[in-house]
C-alpha positions in Angstrom: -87.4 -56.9 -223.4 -83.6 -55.6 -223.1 -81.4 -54.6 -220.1 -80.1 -51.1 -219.7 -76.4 -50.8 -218.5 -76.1 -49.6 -215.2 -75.4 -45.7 -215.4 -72.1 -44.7 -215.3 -70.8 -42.5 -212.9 -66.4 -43.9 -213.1 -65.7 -43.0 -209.6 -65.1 -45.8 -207.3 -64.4 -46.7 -203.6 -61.5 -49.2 -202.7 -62.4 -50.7 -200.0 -59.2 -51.8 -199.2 -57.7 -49.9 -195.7 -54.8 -50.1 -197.6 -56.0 -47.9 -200.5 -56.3 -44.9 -198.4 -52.6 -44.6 -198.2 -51.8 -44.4 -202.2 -50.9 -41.0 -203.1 -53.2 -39.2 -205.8 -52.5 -39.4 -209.2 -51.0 -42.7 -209.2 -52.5 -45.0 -211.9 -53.2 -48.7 -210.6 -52.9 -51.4 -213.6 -52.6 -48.7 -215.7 -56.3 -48.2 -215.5 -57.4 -46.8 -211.7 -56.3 -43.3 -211.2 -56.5 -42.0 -207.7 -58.3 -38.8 -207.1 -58.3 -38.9 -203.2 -57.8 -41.4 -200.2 -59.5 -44.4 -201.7 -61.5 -42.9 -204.3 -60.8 -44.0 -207.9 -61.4 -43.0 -211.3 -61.9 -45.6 -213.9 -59.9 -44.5 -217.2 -61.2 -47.3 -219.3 -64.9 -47.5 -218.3 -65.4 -49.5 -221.7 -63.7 -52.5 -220.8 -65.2 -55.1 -218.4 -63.3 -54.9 -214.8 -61.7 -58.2 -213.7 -63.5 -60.3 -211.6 -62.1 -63.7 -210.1 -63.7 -66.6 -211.3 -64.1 -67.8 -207.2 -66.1 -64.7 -205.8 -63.9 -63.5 -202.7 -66.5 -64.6 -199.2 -66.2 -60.8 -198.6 -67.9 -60.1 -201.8 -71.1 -62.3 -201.1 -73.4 -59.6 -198.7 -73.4 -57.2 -201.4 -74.7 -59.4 -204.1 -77.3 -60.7 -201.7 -78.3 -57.3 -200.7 -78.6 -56.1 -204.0 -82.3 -55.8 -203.6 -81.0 -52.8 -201.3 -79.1 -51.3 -203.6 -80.7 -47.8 -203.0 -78.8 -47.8 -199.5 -76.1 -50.5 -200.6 -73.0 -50.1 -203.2 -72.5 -52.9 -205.9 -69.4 -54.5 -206.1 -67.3 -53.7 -209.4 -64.7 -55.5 -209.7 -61.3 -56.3 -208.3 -58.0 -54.4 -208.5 -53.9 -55.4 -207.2 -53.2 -52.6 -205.2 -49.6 -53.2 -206.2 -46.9 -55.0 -208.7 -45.5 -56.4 -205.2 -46.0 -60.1 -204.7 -49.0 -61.4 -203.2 -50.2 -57.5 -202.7 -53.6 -56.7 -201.1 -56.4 -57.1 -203.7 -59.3 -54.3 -203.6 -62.8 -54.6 -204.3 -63.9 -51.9 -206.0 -67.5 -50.5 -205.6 -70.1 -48.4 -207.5 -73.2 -47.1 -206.9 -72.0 -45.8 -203.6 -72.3 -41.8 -202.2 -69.4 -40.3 -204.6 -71.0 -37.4 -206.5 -70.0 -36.9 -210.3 -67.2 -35.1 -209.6 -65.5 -37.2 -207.4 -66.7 -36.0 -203.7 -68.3 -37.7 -201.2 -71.7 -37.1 -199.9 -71.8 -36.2 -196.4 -71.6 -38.6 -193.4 -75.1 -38.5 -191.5 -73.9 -36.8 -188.0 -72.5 -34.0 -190.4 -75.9 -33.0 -192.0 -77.8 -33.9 -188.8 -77.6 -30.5 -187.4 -79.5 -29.1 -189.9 -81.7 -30.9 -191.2 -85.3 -30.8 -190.9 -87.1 -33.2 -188.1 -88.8 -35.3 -190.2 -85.9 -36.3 -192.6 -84.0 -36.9 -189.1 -86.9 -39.2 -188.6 -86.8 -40.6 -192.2 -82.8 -41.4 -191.7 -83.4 -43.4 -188.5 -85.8 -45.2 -189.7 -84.6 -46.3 -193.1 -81.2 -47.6 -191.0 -83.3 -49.5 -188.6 -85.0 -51.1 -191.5 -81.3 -52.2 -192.8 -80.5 -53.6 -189.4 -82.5 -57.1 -189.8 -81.2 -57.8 -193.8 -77.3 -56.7 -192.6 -77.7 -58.9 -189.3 -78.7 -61.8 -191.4 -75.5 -62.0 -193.4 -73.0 -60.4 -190.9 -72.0 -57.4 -191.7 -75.0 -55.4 -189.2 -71.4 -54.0 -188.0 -71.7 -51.6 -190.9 -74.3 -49.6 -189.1 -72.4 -48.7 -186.3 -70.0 -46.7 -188.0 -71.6 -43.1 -188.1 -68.8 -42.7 -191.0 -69.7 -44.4 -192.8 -73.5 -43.7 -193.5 -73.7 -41.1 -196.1 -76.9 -39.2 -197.1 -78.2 -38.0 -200.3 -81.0 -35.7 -199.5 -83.4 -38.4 -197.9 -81.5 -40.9 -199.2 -79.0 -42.7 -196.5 -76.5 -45.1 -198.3 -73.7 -46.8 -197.1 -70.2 -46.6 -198.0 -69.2 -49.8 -197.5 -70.3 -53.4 -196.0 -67.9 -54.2 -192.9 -68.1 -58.1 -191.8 -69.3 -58.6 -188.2 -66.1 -60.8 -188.1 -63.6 -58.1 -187.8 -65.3 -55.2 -186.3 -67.7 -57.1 -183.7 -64.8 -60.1 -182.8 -67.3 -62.9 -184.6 -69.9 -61.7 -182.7 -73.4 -60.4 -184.2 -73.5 -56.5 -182.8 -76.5 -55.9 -180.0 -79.6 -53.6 -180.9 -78.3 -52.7 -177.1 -75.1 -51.3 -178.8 -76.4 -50.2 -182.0 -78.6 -47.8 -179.5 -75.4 -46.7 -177.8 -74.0 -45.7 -181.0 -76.8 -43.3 -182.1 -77.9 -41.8 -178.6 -75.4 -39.1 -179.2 -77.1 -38.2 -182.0 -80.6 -38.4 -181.2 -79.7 -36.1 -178.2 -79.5 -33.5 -180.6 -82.3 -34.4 -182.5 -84.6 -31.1 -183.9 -86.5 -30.3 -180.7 -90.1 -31.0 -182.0 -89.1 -34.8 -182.0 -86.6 -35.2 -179.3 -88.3 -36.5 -176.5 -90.3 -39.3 -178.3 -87.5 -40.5 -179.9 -85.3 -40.5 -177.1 -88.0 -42.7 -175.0 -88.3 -45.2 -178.6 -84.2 -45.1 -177.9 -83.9 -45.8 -174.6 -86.8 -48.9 -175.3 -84.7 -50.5 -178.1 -81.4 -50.0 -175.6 -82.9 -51.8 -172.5 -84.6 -54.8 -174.7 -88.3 -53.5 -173.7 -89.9 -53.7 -176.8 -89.4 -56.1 -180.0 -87.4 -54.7 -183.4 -91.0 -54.5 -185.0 -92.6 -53.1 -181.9 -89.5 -50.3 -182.0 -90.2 -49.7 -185.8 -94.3 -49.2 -185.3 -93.4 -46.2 -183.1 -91.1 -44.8 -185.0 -93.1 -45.2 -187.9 -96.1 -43.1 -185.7 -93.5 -40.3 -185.0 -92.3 -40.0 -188.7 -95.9 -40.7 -190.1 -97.1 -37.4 -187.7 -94.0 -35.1 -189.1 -94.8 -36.3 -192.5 -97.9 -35.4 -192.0 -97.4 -31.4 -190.8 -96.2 -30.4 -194.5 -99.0 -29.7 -197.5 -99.1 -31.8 -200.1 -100.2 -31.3 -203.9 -100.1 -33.7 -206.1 -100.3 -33.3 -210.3 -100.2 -36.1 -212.6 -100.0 -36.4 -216.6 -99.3 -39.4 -218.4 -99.4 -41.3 -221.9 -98.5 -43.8 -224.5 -97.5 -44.7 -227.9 -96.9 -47.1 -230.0 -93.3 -46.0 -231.6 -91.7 -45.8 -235.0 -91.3 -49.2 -235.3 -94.1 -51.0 -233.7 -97.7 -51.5 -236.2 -99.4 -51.8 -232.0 -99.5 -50.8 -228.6 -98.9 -53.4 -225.8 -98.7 -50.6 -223.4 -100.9 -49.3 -220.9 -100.9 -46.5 -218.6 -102.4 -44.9 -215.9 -104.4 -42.0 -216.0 -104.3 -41.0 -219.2 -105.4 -37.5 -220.9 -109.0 -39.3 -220.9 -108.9 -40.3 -217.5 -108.1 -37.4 -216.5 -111.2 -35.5 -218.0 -113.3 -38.3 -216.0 -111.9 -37.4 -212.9 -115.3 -37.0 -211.0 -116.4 -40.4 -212.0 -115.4 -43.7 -210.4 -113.0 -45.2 -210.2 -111.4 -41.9 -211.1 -112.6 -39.9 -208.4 -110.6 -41.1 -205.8 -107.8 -42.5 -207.5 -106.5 -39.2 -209.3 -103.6 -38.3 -208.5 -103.0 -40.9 -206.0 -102.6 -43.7 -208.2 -100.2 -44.1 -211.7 -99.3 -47.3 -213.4 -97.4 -48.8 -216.4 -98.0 -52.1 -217.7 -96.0 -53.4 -221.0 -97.1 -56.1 -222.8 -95.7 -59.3 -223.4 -96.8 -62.0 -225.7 -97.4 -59.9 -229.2 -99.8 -58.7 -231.0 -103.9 -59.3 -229.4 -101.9 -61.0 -226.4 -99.6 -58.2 -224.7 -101.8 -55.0 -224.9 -104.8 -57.6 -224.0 -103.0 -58.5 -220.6 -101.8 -55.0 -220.4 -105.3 -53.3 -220.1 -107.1 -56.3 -218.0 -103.8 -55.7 -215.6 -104.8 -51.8 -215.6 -108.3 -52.3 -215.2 -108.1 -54.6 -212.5 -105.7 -52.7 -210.7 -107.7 -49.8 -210.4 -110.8 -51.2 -208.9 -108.8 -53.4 -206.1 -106.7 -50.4 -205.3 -110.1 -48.3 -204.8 -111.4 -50.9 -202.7 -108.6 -50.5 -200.6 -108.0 -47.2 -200.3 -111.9 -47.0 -199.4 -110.7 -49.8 -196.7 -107.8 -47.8 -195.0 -110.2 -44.6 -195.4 -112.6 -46.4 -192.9 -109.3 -47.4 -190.3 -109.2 -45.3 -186.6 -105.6 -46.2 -186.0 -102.3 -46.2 -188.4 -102.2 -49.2 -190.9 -98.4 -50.3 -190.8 -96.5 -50.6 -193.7 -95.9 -54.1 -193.7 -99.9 -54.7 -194.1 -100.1 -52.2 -196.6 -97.9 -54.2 -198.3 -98.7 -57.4 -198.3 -102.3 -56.0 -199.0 -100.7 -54.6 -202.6 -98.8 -58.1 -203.2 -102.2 -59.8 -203.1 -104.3 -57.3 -205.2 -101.3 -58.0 -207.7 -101.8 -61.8 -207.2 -105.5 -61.5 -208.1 -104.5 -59.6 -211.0 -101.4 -62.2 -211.8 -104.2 -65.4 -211.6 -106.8 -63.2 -213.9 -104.5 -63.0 -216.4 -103.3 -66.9 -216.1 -106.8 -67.7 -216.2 -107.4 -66.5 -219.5 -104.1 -67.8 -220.7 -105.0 -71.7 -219.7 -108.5 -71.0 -221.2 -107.0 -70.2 -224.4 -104.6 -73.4 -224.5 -101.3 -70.6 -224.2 -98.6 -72.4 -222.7 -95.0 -71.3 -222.9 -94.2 -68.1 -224.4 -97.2 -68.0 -226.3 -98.7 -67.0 -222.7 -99.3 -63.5 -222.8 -98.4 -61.3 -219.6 -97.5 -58.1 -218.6 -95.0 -56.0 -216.8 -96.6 -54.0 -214.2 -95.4 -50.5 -212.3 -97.1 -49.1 -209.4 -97.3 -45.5 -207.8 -99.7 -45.1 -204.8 -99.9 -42.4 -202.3 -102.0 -43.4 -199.6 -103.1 -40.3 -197.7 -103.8 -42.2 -194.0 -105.3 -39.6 -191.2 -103.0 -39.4 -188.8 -104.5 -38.7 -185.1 -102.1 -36.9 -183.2 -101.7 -37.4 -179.3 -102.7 -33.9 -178.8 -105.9 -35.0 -180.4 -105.3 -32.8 -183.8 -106.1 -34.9 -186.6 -103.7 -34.3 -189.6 -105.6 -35.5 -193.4 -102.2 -37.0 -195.2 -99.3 -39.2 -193.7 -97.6 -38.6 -197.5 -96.3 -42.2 -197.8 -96.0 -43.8 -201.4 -95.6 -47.0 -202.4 -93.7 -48.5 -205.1 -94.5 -51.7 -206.7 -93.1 -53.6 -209.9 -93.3 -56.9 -211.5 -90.9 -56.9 -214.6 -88.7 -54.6 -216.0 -90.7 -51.2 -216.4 -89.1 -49.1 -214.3 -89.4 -45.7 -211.1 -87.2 -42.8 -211.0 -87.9 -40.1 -208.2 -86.1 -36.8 -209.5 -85.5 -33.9 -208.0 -83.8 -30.4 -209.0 -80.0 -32.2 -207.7 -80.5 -36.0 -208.4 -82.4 -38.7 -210.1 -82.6 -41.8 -208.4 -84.1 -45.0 -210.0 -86.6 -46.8 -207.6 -86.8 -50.0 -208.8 -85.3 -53.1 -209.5 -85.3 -55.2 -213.1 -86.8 -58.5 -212.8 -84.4 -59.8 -215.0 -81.8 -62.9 -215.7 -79.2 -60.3 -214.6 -80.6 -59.4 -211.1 -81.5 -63.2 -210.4 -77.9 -64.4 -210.8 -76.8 -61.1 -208.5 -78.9 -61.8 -205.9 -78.3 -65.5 -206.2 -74.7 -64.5 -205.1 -73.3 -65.9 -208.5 -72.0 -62.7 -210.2 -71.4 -59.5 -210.4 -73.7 -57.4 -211.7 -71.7 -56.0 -214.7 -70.8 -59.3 -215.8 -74.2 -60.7 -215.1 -75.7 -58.3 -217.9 -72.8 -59.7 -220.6 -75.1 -62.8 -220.7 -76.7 -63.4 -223.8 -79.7 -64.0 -221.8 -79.4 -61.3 -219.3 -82.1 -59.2 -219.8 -84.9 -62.0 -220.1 -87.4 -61.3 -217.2 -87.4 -63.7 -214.8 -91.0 -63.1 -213.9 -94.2 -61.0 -215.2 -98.1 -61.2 -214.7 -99.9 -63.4 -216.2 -97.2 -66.0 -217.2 -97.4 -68.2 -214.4 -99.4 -69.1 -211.1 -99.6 -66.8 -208.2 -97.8 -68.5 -205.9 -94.4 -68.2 -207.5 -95.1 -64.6 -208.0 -92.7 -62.2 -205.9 -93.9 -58.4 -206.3 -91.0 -55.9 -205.1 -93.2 -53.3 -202.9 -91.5 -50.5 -201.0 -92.3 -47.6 -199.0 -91.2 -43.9 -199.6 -92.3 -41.0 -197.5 -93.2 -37.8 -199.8 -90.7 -34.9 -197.6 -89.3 -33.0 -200.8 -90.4 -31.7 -203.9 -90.0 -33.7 -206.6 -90.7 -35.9 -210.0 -92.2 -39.3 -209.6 -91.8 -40.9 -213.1 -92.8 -44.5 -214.2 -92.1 -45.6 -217.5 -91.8 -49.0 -219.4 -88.4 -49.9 -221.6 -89.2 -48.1 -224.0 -88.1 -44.7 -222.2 -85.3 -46.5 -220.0 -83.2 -48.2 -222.0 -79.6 -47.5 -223.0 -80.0 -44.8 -220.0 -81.8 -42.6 -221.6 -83.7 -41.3 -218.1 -80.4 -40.9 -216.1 -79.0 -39.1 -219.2 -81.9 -36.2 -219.7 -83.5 -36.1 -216.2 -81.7 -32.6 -215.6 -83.1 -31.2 -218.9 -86.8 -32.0 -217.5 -86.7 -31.9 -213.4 -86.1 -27.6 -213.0 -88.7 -26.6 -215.6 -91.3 -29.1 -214.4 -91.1 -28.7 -210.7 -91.2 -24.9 -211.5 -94.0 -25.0 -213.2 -92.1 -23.6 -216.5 -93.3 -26.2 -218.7 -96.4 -28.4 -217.8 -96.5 -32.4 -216.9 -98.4 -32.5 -220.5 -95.6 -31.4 -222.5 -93.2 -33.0 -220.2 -94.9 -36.5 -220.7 -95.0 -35.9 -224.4 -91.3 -34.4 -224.9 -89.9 -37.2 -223.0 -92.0 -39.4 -225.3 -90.3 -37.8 -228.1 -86.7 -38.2 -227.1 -87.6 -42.2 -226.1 -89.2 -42.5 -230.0 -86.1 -40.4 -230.8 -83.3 -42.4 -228.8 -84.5 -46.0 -229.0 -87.5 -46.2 -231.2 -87.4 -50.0 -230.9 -90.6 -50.3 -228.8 -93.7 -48.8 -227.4 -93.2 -46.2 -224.6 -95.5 -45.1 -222.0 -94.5 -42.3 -219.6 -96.8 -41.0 -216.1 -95.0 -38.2 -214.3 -96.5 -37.0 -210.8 -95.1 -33.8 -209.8 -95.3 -33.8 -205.6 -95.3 -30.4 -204.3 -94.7 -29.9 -200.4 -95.0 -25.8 -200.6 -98.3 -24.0 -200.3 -99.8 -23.9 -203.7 -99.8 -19.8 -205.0 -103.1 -17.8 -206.0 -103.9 -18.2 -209.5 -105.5 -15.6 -211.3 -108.6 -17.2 -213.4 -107.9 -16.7 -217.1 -111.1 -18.1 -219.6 -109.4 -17.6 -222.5 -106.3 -19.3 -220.9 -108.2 -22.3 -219.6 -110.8 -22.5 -223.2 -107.6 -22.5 -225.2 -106.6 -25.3 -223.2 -109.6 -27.2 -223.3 -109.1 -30.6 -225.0 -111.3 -31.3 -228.1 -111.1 -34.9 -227.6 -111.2 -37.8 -225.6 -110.8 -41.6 -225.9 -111.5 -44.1 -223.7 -108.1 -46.6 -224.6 -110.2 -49.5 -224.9 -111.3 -47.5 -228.3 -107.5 -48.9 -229.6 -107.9 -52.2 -229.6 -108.7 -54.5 -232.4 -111.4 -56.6 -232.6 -109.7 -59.7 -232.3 -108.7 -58.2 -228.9 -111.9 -57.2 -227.8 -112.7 -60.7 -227.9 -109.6 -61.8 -226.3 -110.6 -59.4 -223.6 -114.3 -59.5 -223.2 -114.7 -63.1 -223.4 -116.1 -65.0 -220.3 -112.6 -66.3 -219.0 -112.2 -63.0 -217.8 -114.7 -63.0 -215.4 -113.9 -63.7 -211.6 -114.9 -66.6 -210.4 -117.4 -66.7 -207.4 -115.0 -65.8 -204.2 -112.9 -63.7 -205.9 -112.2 -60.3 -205.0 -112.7 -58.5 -208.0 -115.7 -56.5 -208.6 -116.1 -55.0 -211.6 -119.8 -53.9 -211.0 -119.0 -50.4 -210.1 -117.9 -49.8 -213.4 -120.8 -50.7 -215.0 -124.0 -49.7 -213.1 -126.4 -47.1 -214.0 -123.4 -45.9 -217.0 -126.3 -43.9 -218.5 -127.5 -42.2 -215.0 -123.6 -41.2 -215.2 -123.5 -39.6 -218.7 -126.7 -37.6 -218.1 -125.3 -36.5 -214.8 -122.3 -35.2 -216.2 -123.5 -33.7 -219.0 -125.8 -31.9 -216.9 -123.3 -30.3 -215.1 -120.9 -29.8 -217.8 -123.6 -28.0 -219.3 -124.4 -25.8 -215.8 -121.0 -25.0 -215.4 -120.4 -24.0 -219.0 -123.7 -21.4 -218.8 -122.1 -20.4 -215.1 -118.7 -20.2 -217.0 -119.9 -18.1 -219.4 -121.9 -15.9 -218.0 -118.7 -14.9 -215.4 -116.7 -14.3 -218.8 -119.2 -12.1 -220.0 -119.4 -10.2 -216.8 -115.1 -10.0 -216.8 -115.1 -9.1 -219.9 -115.9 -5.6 -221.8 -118.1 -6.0 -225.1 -116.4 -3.4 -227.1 -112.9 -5.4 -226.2 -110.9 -5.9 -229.4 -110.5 -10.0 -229.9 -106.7 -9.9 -229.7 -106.7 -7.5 -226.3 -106.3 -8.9 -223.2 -108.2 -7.5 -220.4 -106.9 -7.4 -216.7 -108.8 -8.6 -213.8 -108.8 -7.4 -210.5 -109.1 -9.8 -207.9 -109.8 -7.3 -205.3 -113.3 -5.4 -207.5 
């Protein structure tokens, strides 16, 4: 396993007040070129920043909420603002809202306007779920300043972290006045959304309801918005083993034979709603062994529960959701462990797995009108390890998750910077993975997205993401795919390719899902188009494992113990009723098929003319 560097984008934010009033064009330490009021260029991006040795107090929230880092900016380094004795020192941030060539996204109230209701929706709720993590280490003050909350399509980020200290007078800011601050705003909220949330508002002013009580409603109201917009969902994904690798320790989720089982369970209602990546650790007959029992397991817990929140009358709340997803991975975590202690592995002879998870969970949402509206379009993202999620669009790609690495640990430890944190010899050891220790110590990352643009969900291990090479071809793949130009089959297998190409060091596995929110177009029906597509082949991935890890897999430590939640018996039962079933209609539908083709198409039609049909005869 190996850290990627962060990717580079050299334009940085001073912090510093100070900063704003140096002139462009002036170089600080011969290194920091000013572009415009406190926006910096870095002119030696290969050299390590300085850092003090004693981390400036100021310096500490941002390494603590690095976990946050898709709304947060990482600190950088340090910079004299001057040659002048004891000038102002500036902490210089990345990954904040500059774009590549040096502008800044734009402040929240200045895309409010005109922006759709349920992104306005989106925005308010992604800062309310900042307000609890920024309160805790005083700096909730950074919310209040409409300035300085940038957006990046659905995206809000902050410029920078301002300490409670200085803006608030040491006092913690009130959810009273963090109301105040955004009831100009939500007065001109879209019309469609405006009186609900100006009655959750005016609640979370006047101290009527709890935080968690204010974030269930506004969860309802975004959840119903969500909701309105279609949905399609197509997903493609695969493996390999890599120039330099005699074995696959990957596994991912669905593959081209999954997808060709799509009416059979657990398939048929887990297509397209669920993709996964696990990467195998503990070589050869140990990694792709934990790798496929992670996959496996997965699959029938997360059917299980999607049956469950299927059954539900009112909204499950994300929070449950989540921690329901942190325990199916704990059951998969102790399955793993089990067959690890049964085996006498100890150390790093125990083999374990990264794990990546993509679920859309398509919760009915009963409107108070009493419409009932089939998908609420929220995803959720969970990882263990260091595979990694990217959602891409057509203007950005944006990576979803965090590396469970030596790296992050000391970041979010508040011991380092992250740059410097990755100079470690050790730096890109994972700190944690399935399989290698007990369940209890095991700290899944889950999130929650909401699906309100078209775009690329990707989920890859290493093998694809390191040295960059995602943030450095995204914009070759995200046009073409979301425009249909090239299909998620050759996108899958051409990013593949470049990974095998780039890196070659390890196995790579790649699932895209490509989330459409526009009404799907007619499509003519082609049979030659859709024969000449037709696969040939299909293998289940069990068919690539040795023997030796057969038996590693199959043996009886694998099996659940009583009380357990696992069930594998769905898999199994009546496997030949199955086969005949689907044989039978494959066999219905190919004499149906055929006979349409017959009737489309003329007898005395030359083999290399196409004939045209006309939907309206």
């Amino acid at each position: 396993m190996s850290s990627s560097e962060p990717s580079m984008n050299r334009y940085l934010w001073a912090s510093d007040p100070a900063s704003a009033q140096i002139p462009p064009e002036v170089l600080i330490q011969d290194r920091y070129q000013v572009i415009a009021p406190q926006i910096w260029l870095d002119t030696q991006p290969e050299a390590p920043p300085y850092v003090p040795q004693e981390l400036p107090e100021e310096i500490i929230p941002y390494l603590r909420l690095f976990p946050q880092r898709l709304h947060i900016p990482e600190v950088y380094g340090v910079a004299v603002l001057s040659e002048e004795p004891n000038s102002a020192e500036a902490i210089l941030l990345e990954n904040v809202p500059i774009d590549s060539d040096g502008n800044l996204y734009p402040a929240i109230v200045e895309q409010w306007h005109q922006t759709k209701a349920v992104r306005q929706v989106y925005w308010l709720w992604q800062i309310l779920q900042l307000w609890t993590p920024l309160s805790e280490l005083g700096v909730a003050s950074s919310l209040l300043i409409p300035e300085n909350i940038r957006v990046q399509g659905w995206r809000v980020r902050l410029l920078q972290l301002f300490s409670d200290r200085t803006v608030a007078n040491n006092a913690q800011p009130s959810l009273a006045a963090f109301s105040d601050c955004w009831l100009e705003g939500i007065a001109a909220a879209h019309p469609s959304v405006l009186d609900r949330l100006q009655q959750i508002w005016q609640q979370l002013g006047e101290g009527q309801k709890s935080l968690d009580e204010i974030s269930l409603e506004l969860n309802q109201l975004l959840l119903e918005k969500a909701a309105e917009l279609p949905l399609r969902l197509q997903v493609a994904g695969g493996t390999d083993q890599g120039p330099m690798r005699s074995s696959n320790e990957d596994s991912c989720y669905p593959t081209e034979a999954d997808l060709q089982s799509i009416t059979e369970s657990p398939n048929d209602l887990l297509i397209p709603n669920l993709t996964l990546v696990c990467d195998g650790i503990g070589g050869h007959e140990g990694g792709e062994v934990a790798s496929l029992m992670a996959l496996q397991t997965l699959k029938l817990q997360v059917r299980a529960l999607l049956i469950e929140i299927a059954q539900q009358t009112e909204i499950v709340p994300p929070n449950i959701i989540s921690e329901q997803i942190t325990a199916i991975i704990r059951v998969v975590n102790d399955l793993i462990a089990k067959q690890n202690d049964s085996q006498g592995r100890e150390m790093r002879q125990r083999m374990g797995t990264t794990l990546v998870m993509g679920l859309q969970i398509p919760q009915k949402i009963n409107k108070p009108d009493g419409t009932v509206l089939e998908n609420a379009h929220e995803l959720y993202i969970a990882s263990v390890g260091d595979s990694r999620v990217y959602w891409i669009t057509a203007d950005y790609c944006q990576q979803l998750t965090i590396d469970d690495d030596v790296a992050t640990r000391e970041v979010r430890l508040g011991r380092s910077v992250y740059r410097e944190a990755l100079r470690r010899v050790d730096g890109g050891a994972l700190t944690q993975a399935l399989g290698t220790r007990e369940a209890q110590i095991l700290r899944p990352t889950v999130g929650r997205f909401i699906l309100e643009e078209d775009g690329i969900l990707l989920l890859c291990s290493d093998g694809l993401s390191d040295k960059n090479t995602v943030e450095q071809s995204w914009q070759e793949f995200a046009k073409p795919v979301l425009k249909n130009k090239i299909s998620l089959e050759a996108a899958v297998q051409s990013w593949i390719d470049l990974a095998n190409e780039k890196n070659g060091h390890d196995n790579t596995s790649v699932v895209l899902t490509r989330c459409l929110l526009s009404p799907e177009p007619p499509v003519l029906f082609e049979p030659r188009k859709v024969e000449a597509e037709m696969p040939t082949t299909a293998y289940p991935v069990e068919s690539e494992l040795t023997e030796a890890s057969k038996a590693l897999l199959y043996s009886q430590a694998t099996q659940p113990e009583a009380g357990e939640t696992v069930d594998v018996q769905p898999v199994r039962q009546s496997s030949w009723l199955t086969v005949l079933t689907t044989l039978g209609i494959i066999v219905v539908f190919g004499l149906i098929g055929l006979g349409v083709w017959r009737s489309l198409t003329p007898q005395n039609t030359p083999p290399t003319q196409e004939t045209q049909v006309n939907p309206n005869e």
